[in-house]
N, CA, C and O of each residue as an XYZ file, in Angstrom:
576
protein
N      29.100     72.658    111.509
C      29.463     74.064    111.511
C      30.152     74.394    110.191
O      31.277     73.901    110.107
N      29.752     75.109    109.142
C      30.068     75.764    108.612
C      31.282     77.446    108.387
O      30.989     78.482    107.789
N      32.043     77.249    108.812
C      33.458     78.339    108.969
C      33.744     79.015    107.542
O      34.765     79.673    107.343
N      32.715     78.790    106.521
C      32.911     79.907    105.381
C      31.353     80.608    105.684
O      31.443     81.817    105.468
N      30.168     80.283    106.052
C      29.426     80.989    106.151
C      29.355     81.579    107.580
O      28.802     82.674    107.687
N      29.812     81.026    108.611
C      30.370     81.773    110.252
C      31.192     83.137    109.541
O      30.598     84.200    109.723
N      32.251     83.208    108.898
C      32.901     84.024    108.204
C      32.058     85.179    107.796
O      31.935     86.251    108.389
N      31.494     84.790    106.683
C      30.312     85.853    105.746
C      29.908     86.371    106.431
O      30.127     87.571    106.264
N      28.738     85.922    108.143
C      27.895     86.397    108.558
C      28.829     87.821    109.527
O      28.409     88.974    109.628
N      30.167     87.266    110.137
C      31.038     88.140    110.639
C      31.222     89.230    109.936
O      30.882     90.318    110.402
N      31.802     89.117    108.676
C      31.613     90.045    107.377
C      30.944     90.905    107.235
O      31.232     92.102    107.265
N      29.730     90.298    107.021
C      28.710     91.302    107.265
C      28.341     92.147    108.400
O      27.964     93.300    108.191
N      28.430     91.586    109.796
C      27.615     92.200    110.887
C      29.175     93.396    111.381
O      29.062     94.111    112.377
N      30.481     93.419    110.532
C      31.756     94.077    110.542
C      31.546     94.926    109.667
O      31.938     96.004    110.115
N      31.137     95.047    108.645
C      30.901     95.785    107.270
C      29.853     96.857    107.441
O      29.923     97.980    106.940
N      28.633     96.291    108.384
C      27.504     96.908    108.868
C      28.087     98.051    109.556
O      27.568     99.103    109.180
N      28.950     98.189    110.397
C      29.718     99.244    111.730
C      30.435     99.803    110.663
O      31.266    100.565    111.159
N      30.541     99.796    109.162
C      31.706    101.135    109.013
C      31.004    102.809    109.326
O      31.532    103.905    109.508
N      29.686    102.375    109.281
C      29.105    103.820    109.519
C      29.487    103.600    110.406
O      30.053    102.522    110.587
N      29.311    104.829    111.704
C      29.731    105.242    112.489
C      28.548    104.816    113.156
O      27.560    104.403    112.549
N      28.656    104.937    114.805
C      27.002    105.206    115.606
C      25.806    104.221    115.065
O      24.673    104.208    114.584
N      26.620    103.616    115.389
C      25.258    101.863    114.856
C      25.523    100.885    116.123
O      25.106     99.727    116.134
N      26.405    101.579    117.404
C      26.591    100.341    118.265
C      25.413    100.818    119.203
O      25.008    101.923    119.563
N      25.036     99.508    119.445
C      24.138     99.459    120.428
C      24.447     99.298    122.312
O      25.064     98.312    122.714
N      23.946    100.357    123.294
C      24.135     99.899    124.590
C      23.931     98.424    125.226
O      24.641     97.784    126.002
N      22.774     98.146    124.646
C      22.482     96.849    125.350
C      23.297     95.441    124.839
O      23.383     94.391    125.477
N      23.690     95.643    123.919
C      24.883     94.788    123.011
C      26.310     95.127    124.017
O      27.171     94.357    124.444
N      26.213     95.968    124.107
C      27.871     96.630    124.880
C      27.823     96.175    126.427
O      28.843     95.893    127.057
N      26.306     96.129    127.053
C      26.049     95.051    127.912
C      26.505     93.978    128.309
O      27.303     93.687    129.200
N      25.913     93.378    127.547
C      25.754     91.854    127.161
C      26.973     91.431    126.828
O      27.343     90.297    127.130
N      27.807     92.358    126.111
C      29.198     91.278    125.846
C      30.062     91.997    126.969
O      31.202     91.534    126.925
N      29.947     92.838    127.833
C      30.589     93.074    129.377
C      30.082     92.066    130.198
O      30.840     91.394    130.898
N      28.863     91.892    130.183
C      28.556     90.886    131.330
C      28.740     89.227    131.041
O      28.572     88.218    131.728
N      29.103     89.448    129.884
C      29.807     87.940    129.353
C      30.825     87.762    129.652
O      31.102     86.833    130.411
N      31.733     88.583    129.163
C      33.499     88.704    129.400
C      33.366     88.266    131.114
O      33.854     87.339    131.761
N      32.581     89.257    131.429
C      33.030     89.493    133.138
C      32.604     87.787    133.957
O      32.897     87.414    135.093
N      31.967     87.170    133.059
C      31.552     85.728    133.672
C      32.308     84.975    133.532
O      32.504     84.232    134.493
N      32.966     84.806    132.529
C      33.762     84.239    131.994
C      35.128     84.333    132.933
O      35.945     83.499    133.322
N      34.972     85.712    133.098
C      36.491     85.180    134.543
C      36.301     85.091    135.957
O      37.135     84.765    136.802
N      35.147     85.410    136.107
C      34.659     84.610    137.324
C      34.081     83.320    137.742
O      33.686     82.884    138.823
N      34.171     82.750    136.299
C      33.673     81.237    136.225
C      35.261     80.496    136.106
O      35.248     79.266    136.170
N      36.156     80.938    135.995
C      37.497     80.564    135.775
C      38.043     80.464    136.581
O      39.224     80.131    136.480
N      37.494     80.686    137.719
C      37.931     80.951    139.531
C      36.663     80.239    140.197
O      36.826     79.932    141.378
N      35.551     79.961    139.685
C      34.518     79.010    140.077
C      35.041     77.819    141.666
O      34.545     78.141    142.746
N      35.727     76.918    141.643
C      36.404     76.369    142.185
C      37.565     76.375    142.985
O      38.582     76.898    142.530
N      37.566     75.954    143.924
C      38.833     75.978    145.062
C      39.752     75.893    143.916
O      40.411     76.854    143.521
N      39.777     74.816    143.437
C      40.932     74.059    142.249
C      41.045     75.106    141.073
O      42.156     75.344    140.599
N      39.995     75.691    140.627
C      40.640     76.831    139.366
C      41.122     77.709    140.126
O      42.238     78.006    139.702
N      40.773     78.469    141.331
C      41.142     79.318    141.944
C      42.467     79.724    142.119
O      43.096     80.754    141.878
N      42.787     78.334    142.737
C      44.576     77.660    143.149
C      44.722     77.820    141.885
O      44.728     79.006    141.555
N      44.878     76.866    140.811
C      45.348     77.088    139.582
C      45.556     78.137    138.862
O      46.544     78.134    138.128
N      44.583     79.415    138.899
C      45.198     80.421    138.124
C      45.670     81.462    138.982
O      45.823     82.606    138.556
N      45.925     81.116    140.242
C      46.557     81.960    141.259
C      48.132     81.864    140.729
O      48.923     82.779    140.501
N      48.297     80.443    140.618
C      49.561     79.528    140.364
C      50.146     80.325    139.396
O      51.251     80.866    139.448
N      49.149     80.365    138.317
C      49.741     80.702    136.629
C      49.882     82.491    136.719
O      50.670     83.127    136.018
N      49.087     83.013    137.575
C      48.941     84.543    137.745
C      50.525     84.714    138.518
O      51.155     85.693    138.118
N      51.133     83.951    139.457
C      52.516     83.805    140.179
C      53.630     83.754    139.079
O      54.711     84.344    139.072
N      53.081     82.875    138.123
C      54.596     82.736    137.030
C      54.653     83.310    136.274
O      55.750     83.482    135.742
N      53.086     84.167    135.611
C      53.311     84.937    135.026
C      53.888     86.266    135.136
O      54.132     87.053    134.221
N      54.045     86.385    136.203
C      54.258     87.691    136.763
C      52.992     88.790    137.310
O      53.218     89.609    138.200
N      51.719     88.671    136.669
C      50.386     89.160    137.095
C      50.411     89.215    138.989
O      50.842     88.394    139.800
N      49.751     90.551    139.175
C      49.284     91.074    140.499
C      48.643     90.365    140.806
O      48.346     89.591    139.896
N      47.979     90.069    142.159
C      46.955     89.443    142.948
C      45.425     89.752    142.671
O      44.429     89.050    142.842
N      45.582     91.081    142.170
C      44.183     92.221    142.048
C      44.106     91.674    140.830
O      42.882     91.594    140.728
N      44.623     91.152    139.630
C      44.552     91.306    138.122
C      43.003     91.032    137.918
O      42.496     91.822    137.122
N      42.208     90.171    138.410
C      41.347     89.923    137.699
C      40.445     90.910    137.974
O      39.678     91.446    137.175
N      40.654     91.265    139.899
C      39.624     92.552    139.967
C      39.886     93.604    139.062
O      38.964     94.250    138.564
N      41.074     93.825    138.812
C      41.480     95.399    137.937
C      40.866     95.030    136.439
O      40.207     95.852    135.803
N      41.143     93.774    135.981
C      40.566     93.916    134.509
C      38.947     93.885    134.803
O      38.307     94.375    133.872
N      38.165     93.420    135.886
C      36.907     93.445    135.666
C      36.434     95.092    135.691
O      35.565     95.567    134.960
N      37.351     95.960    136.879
C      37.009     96.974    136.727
C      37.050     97.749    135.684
O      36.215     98.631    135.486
N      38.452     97.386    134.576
C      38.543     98.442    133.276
C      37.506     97.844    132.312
O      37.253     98.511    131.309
N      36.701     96.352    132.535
C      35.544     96.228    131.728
C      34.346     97.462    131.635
O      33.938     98.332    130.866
N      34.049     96.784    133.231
C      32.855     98.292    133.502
C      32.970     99.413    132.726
O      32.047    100.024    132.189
N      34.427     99.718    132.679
C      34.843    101.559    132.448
C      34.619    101.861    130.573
O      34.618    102.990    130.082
N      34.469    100.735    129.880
C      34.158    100.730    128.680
C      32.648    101.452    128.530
O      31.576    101.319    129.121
N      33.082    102.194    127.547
C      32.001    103.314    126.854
C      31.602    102.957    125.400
O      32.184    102.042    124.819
N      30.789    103.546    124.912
C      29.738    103.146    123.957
C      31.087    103.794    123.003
O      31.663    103.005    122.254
N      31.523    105.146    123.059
C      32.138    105.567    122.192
C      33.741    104.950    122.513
O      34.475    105.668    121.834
N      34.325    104.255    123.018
C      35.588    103.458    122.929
C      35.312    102.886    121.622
O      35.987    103.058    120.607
N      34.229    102.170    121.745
C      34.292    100.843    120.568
C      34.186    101.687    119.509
O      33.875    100.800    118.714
N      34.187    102.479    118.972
C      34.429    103.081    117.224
C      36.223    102.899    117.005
O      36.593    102.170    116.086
N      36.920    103.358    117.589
C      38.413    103.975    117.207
C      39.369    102.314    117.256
O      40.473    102.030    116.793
N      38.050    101.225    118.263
C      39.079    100.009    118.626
C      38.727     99.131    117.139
O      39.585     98.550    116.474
N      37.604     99.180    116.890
C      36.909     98.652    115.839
C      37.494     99.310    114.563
O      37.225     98.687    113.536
N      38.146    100.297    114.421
C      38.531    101.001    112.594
C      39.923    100.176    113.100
O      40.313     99.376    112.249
N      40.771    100.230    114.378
C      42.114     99.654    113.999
C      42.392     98.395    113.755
O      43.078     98.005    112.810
N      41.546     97.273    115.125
C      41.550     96.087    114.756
C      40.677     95.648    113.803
O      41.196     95.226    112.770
N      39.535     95.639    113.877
C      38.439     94.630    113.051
C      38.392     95.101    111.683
O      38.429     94.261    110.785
N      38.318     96.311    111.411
C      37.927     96.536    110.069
C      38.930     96.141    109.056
O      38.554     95.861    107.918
N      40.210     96.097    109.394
C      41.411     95.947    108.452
C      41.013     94.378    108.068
O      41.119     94.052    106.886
N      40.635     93.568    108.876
C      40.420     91.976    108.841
C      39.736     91.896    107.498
O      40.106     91.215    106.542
N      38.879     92.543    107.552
C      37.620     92.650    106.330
C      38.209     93.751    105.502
O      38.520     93.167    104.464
N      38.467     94.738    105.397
C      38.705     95.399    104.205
C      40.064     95.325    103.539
O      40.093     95.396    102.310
N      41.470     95.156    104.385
C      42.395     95.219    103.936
C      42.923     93.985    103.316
O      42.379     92.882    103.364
N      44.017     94.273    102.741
C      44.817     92.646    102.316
C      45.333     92.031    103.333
O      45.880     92.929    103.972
N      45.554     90.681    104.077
C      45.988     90.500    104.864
C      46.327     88.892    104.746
O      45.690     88.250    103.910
N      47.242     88.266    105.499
C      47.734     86.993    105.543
C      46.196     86.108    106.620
O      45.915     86.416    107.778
N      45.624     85.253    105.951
C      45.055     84.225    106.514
C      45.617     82.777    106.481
O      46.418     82.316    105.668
N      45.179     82.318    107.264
C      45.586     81.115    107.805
C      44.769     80.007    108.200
O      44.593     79.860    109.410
N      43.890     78.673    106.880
C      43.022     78.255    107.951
C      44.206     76.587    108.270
O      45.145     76.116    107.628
N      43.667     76.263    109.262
C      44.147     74.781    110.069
C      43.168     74.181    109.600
O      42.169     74.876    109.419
N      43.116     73.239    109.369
C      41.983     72.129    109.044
C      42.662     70.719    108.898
O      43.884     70.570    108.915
N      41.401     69.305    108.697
C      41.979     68.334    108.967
C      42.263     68.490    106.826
O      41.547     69.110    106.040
N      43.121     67.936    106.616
C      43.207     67.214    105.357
C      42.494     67.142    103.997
O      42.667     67.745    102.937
N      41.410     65.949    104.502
C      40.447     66.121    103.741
C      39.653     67.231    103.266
O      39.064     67.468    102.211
N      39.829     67.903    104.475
C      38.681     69.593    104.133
C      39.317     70.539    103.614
O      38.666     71.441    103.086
N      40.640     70.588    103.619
C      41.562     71.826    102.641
C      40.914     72.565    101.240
O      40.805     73.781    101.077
N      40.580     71.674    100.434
C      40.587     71.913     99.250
C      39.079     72.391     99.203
O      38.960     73.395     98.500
N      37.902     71.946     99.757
C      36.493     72.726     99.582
C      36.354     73.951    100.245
O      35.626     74.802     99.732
N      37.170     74.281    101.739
C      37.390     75.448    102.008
C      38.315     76.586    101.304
O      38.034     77.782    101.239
N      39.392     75.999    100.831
C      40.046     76.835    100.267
C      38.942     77.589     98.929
O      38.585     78.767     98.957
N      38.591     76.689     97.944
C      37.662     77.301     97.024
C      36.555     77.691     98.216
O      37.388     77.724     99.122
N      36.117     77.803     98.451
C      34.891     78.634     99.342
C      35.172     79.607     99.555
O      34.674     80.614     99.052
N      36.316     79.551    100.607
C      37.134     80.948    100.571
C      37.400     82.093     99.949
O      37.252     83.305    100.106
N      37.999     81.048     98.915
C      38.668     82.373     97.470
C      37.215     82.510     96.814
O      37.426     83.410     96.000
N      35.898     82.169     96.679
C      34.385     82.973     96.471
C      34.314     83.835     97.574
O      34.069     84.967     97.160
N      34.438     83.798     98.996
C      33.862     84.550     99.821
C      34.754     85.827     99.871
O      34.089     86.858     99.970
N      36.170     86.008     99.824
C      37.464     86.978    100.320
C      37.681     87.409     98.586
O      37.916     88.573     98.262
N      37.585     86.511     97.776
C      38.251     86.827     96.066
C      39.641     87.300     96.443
O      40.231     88.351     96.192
N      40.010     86.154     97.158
C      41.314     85.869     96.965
C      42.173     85.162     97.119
O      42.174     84.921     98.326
N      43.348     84.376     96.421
C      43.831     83.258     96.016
C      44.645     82.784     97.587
O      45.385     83.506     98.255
N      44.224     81.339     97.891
C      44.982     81.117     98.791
C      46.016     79.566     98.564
O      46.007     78.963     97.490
N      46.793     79.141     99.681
C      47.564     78.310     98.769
C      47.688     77.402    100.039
O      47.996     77.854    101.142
N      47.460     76.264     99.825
C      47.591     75.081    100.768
C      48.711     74.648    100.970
O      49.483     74.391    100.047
N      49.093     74.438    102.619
C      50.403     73.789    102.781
C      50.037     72.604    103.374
O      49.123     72.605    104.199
N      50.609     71.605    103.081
C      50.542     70.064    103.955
C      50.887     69.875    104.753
O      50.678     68.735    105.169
N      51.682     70.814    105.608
C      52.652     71.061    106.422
C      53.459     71.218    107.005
O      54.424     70.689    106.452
N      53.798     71.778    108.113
C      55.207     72.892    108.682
C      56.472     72.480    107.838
O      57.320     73.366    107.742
N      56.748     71.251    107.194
C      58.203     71.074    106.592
C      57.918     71.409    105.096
O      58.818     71.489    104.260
N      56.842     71.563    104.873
C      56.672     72.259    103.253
C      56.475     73.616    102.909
O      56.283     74.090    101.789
N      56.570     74.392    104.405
C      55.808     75.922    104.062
C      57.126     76.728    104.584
O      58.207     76.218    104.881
N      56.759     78.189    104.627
C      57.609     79.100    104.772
C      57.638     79.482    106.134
O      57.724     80.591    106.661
N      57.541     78.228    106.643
C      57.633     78.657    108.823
C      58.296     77.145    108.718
O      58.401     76.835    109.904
N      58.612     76.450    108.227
C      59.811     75.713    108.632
C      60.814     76.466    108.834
O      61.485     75.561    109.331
N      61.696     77.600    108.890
C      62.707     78.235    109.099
C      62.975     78.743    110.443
O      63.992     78.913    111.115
N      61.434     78.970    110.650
C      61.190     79.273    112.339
C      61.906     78.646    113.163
O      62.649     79.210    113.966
N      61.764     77.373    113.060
C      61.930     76.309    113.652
C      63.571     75.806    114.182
O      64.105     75.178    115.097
N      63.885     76.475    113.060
C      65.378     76.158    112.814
C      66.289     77.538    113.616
O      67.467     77.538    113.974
N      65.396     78.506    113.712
C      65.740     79.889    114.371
C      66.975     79.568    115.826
O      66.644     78.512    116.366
N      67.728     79.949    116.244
C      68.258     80.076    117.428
C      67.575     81.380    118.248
O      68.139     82.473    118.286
N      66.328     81.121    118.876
C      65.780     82.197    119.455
C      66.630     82.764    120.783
O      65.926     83.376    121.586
N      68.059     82.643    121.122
C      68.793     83.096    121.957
C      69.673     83.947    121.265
O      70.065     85.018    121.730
N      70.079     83.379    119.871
C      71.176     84.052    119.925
C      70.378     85.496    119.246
O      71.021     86.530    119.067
């Protein structure tokens, strides 16, 4: 797998939607009836069932949650996705923004140049958490 050309192709098929009225119904489909499997396959089993009943209890989540989010899936319209798409997605791709890749070691340095060709813009490798600017986090008293 390639994660600088996965990137590009995102890029592009994001770059494609700045016109307006290029989304397709049957696309708006297809990724509803995906989502919606996806949490009914997550409950598949006695045992996931129990389990995210469990986690739905500590989280604080209703009993209904999964019916209510399947229902506000359905309720998605062709014209929602323009106004969700200019706030989240497009800034990813057009604006300046902090990226972040994880990788093992060895691969830092060919992604990073890949990168800075694909974005044209300079990024800077950390070796990790005790060399970068989130070691401080760490040190945070998140109570007080």
């Amino acid at each position: 797998m390639d994660p600088v050309a996965a990137f590009t192709v995102a890029k592009e098929i994001v770059c494609r939607h700045l016109d307006a009225n290029v989304w397709k119904e049957e696309f708006l489909t297809s990724a509803k009836s995906s989502l919606i499997y996806e949490f009914i396959e997550g409950q598949k089993t006695p045992l996931a069932l129990s389990s995210s009943s469990l986690c739905s209890y500590y989280r604080g989540v209703p009993e209904s949650y999964t019916r209510d989010i399947i229902a506000k899936i359905l309720t998605i319209q062709i014209q929602d996705l323009q106004p969700i798409y200019e706030k989240y997605l497009k800034p990813l791709f057009t604006e300046d923004f902090i990226c972040s890749l994880v990788v093992p070691q060895d691969k830092v340095v060919p992604l990073i140049e890949s990168f800075q060709k694909v974005q044209n813009k300079k990024f800077e490798a950390i070796t990790g958490l005790a060399n970068s600017f989130m070691e401080k986090w760490g040190e945070e008293d998140p109570v007080s």
